[in-house]
N, C-alpha and C positions, 0 to 999 in steps of 0.2 A: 677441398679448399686449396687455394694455389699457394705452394710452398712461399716461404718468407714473409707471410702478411700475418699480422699476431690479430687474433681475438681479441673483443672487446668483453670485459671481465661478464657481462651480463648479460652475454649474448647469446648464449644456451639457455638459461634461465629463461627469458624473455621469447625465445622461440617455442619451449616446451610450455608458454603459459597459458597457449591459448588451446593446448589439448589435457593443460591438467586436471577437466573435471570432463570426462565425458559423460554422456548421457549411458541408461542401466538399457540394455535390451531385453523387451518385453516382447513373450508370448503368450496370447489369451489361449484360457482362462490364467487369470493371475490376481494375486490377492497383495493388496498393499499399504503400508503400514508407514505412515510418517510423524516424525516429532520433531518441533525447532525449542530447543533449551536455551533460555539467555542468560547465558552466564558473562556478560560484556565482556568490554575491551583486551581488561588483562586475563579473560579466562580462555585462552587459547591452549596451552600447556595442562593445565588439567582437563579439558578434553580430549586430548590429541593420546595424554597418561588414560586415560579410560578404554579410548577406543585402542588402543596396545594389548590392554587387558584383557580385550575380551578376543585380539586376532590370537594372543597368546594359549588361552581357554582351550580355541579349538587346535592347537598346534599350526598356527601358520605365524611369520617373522611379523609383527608389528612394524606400522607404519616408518618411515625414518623422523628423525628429529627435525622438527620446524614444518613438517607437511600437514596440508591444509584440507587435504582429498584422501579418500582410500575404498576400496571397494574390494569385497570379497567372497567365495561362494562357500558357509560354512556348511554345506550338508541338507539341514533341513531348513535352510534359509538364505539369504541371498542380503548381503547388504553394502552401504555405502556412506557412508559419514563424510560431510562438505563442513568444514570452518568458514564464517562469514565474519564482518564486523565484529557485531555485538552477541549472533546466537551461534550454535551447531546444530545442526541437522539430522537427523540418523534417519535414514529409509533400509524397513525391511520387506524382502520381497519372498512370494512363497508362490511354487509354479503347480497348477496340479487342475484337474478337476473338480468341481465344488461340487459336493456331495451336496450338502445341505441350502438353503436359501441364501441370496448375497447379504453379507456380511453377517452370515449365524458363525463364522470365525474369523479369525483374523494373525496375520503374518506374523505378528510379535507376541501371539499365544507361546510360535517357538524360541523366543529368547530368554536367556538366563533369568530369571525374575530379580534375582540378588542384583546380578548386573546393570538392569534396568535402574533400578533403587540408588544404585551410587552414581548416576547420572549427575553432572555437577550441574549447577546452574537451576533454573527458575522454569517448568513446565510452558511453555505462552504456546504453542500449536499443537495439537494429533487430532491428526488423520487419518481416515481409511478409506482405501477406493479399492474397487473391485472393476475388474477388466473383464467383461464380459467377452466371450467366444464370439467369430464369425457363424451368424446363423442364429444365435438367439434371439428371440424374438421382442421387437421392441416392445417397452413397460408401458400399461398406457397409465394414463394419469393420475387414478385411483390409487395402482400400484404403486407408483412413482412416491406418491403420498405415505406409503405406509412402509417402502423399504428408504427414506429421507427423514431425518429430523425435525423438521420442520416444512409446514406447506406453504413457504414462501421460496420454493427453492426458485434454482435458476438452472437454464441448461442450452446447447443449441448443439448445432454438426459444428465439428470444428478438421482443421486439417484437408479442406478442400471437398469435404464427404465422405474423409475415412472414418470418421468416429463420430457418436454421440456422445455427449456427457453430459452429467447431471450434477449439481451441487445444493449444499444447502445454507454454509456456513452460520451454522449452527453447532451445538453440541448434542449429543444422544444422553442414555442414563448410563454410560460408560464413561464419560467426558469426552468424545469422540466427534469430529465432524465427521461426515459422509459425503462420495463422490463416486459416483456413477459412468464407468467407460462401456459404450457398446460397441465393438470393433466390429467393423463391415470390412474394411481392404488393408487396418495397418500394417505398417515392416515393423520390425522387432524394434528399429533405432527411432521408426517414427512412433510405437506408441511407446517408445522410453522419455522420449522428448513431452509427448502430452500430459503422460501423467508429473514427470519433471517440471512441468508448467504446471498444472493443478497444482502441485504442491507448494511450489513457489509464490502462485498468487496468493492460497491462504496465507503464508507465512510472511510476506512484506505487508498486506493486508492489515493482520496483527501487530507488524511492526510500526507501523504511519499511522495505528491510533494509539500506539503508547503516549503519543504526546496530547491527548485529545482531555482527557482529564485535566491534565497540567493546563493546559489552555482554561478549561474552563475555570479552576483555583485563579488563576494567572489571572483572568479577566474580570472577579470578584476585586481582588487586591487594585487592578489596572483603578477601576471603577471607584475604589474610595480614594486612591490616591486624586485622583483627576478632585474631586469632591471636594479634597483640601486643598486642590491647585486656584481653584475656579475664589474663592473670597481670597486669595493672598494675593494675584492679578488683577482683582477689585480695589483692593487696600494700597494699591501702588501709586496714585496720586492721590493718595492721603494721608501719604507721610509729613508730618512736622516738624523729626528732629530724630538724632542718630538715633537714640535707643530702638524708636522706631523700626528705621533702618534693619539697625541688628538682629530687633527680634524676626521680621520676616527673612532675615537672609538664612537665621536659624532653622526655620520652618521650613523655608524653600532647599536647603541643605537635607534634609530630614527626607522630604520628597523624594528630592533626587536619587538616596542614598536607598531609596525603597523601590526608585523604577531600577535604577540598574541593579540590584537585587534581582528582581524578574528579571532582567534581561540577561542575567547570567545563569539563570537556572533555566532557561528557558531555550536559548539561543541554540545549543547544541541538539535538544530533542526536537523543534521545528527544523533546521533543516535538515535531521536523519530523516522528518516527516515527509519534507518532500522530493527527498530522493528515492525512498520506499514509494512512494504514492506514485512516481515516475517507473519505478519497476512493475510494479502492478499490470500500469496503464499497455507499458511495454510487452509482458508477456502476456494477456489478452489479445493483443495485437497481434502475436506469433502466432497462436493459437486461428486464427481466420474464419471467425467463426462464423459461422448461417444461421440461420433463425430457423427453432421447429414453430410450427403454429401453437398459438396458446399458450407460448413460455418463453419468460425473458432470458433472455443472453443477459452472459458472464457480465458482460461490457455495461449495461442497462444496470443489470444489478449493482455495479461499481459504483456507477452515477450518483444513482438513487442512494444508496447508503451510505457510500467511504466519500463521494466527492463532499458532500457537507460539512464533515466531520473535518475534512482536510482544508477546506476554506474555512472554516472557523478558526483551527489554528492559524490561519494564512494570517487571516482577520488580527487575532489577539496580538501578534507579531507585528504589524504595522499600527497596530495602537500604542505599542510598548514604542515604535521608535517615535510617534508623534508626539505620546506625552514625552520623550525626555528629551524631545528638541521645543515641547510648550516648557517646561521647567530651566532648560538652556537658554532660552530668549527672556524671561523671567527674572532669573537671574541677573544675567546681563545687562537689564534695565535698573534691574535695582542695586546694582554696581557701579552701573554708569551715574546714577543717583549717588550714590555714596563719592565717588570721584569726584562728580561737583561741585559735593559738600566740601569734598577733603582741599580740593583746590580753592575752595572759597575759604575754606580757617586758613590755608598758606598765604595765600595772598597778604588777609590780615595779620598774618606774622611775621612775615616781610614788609609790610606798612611798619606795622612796631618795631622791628628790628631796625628799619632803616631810619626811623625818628632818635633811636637810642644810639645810632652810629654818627648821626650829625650831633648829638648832642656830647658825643662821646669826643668827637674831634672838635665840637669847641672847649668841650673842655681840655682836650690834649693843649689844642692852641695857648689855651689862659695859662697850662703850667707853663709851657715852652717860655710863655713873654716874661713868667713868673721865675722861671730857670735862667733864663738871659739876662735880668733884673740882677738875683741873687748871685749870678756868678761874676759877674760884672762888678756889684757890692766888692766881693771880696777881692777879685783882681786891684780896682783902684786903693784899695785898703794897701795892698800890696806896692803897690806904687808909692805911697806915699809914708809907706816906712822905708824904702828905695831912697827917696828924697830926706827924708829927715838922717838917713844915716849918710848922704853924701856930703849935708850941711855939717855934721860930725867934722866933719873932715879937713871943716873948714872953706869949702867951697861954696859961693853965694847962689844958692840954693831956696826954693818958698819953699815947699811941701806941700802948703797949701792949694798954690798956683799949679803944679807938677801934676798934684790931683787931680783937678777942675783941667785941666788942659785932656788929661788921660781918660777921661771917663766919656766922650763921643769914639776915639778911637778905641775902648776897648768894649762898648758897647757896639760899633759896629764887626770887631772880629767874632765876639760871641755869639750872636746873633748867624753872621755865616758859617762858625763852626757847626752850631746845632741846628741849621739847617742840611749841612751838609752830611752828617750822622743821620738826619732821618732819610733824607734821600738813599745813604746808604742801606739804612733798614728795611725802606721800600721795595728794595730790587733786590734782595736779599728772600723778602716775604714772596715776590714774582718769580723768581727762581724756586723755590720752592713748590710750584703748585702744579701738581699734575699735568 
């Protein structure tokens, strides 16, 4: 690297990621052994503690902290543990001669049994494939029949004509699938890679129908919800009066609160479905398969079996978003219903109120004339004890006259004084408002 230029903190990392899991080299005859454990999201650390345990067993350094890969040759077996997502992985591998018929044993005969046992997590794949030698001779289909779990297997050339294989995706009376390699020209890395694919396709396979159950619960529940949708969108111009209203807005709340229910239990396992179901599709793809006569490829069997199951979840998925945009428009109608109720009582409350505001200002007006009346009374009252004590005094003086002269000019100041207090009042109350 050319001196003075700093690393970017993730730059190692990111470069060694795309070699962190290589493929195992296989030479035929080989015998092999796979298992995916889901022990989800946060079970990554106790796996990672397991497989420690068991590099520890044989005396080699256990994996480092946080790694997600590890592979190693204990002796009488060969293995390699991959952290994914939600499962781990363990493939054991056992290199030798098969004495007896393909799969009269099996690779993980040699593993610790105890060890096996504290595997954390939940069984969901194993596997055995047997990699047959260059030169042995192909199975025909009778055989094919009786060393397979089931006679609806599947199988084609795959790798351009290096290999046959055979599958069955099924179980044995071991709980075992079975996979069949006949190697005609592979390298070591290319039949590490095929069988690395077989085992991969079973194992997303399994993973893209975890959600297939839940679909089907999910589309019972879908299906009576819709059931109560369909009479409460009937009942919507046949409302009368708020109760009305209310009680369907209830109902329609109820609904709603039952699709997103589903949609949140639901949402995260459809789209691991279709990212799984895109791996599948993918590594079948790698795989380049041919066709033997008389037997479906990997590809055909996928169709036929997993694509259905994977359009059904598709399916249930996009009913969940349609009912909760028919319950969203639903709503909304019977909202916008409520609104025009709501603004047709304001209206009429504002009619009232505004009938009560002119009556309220005539009646302000009647005290005002009644205030300017009475204050006015007592002013000229006042004036004409004014007068009667100037007459005192001896000065020719009426009171009477003094009165009666006073009583337009002080009914016209009072009259402007309390006109000019409420003026003041006014802009006082207009100042005041936001």
């Amino acid at each position: 690297m050319p001196k003075g230029l700093q690393d970017h903190p993730l730059r190692a990392a990111l470069t060694a990621e795309v070699h962190a899991r290589p493929f195992a080299r296989l030479e035929a005859p080989e015998r092999v052994s796979y298992l995916a454990m889901l022990s989800g999201e946060a079970g990554a650390a106790g796996d990672l503690a397991q497989v420690g345990a068991l590099f520890e067993r044989f005396g080699q350094a256990p994996p480092e902290p946080g790694a997600t890969h590890a592979m190693a040759d204990f002796g009488a077996f060969r293995f390699k543990w991959e952290r994914h997502s939600e499962f781990s992985s363990y493939s054991f591998f056992r290199h030798g001669p098969q004495d007896g018929a393909p799969f009269s044993e099996a690779a993980i005969d040699e593993v610790p049994r105890d060890w096996l046992e504290g595997l954390p997590g939940e069984l969901l794949v194993a596997l055995r494939i047997e990699l047959l030698g260059v030169g042995t001779p192909e199975p025909a289909a009778d055989e094919l029949a009786g060393l397979l779990s089931a006679e609806n297997f599947a199988g084609s050339r795959v790798s351009g004509g290096a290999a046959e294989v055979w599958m069955d995706f099924a179980m044995d009376a071991a709980g075992y699938g079975r996979a069949l390699v006949r190697d005609r020209s592979l390298r070591p890395a290319q039949a590490g890679r095929v069988v690395q694919r077989l085992c991969e396709v079973e194992a997303y396979r399994m993973m893209a129908l975890l959600s297939f159950p839940l679909a089907k619960s999910a589309g019972r529940d879908l299906s009576q919800a819709r059931d109560r949708l369909t009479p409460i969108t009937d009942r919507l111009s046949e409302i009368t009066d708020l109760a009305d209203e209310r009680r369907l807005l209830a109902e329609l709340t109820g609904i709603s609160a039952t699709v997103e229910k589903i949609a949140a239990a639901t949402a995260y396992r459809f789209g691991a479905t279709r990212a799984y179901y895109a791996l599948v599709r993918r590594r079948i793809e790698e795989l380049r398969e041919q066709r033997i006569e008389g037997t479906q490829t990997l590809g055909e069997f996928m169709e036929r079996r997993l694509t259905p199951a994977v359009r059904t979840c598709e399916a249930v998925a996009e009913r969940v978003d349609r009912l909760s945009t028919r319950v969203a428009r639903a709503s909304e109608l019977l909202r916008t219903r409520v609104d025009i109720e709501v603004e047709a009582q304001n209206q009429k409350l504002l009619s009232s109120m505004d009938r009560r505001a002119r009556l309220q200002l005539r009646l302000q007006q009647t005290v005002e004339g009644l205030s300017v009346v009475a204050i006015s009374y007592y002013l000229v009252g006042l004036v004409a004890y004014l007068a009667k004590a100037v007459k005192s005094r001896g000065l020719p003086v009426d009171p009477d006259l003094a009165a009666g002269l006073a009583v337009p000019a002080v009914l016209l100041i009072v009259w402007l004084g309390v006109k000019r207090i409420r003026r003041m009042v006014a802009g006082d109350r207009a100042v005041e408002k936001p």
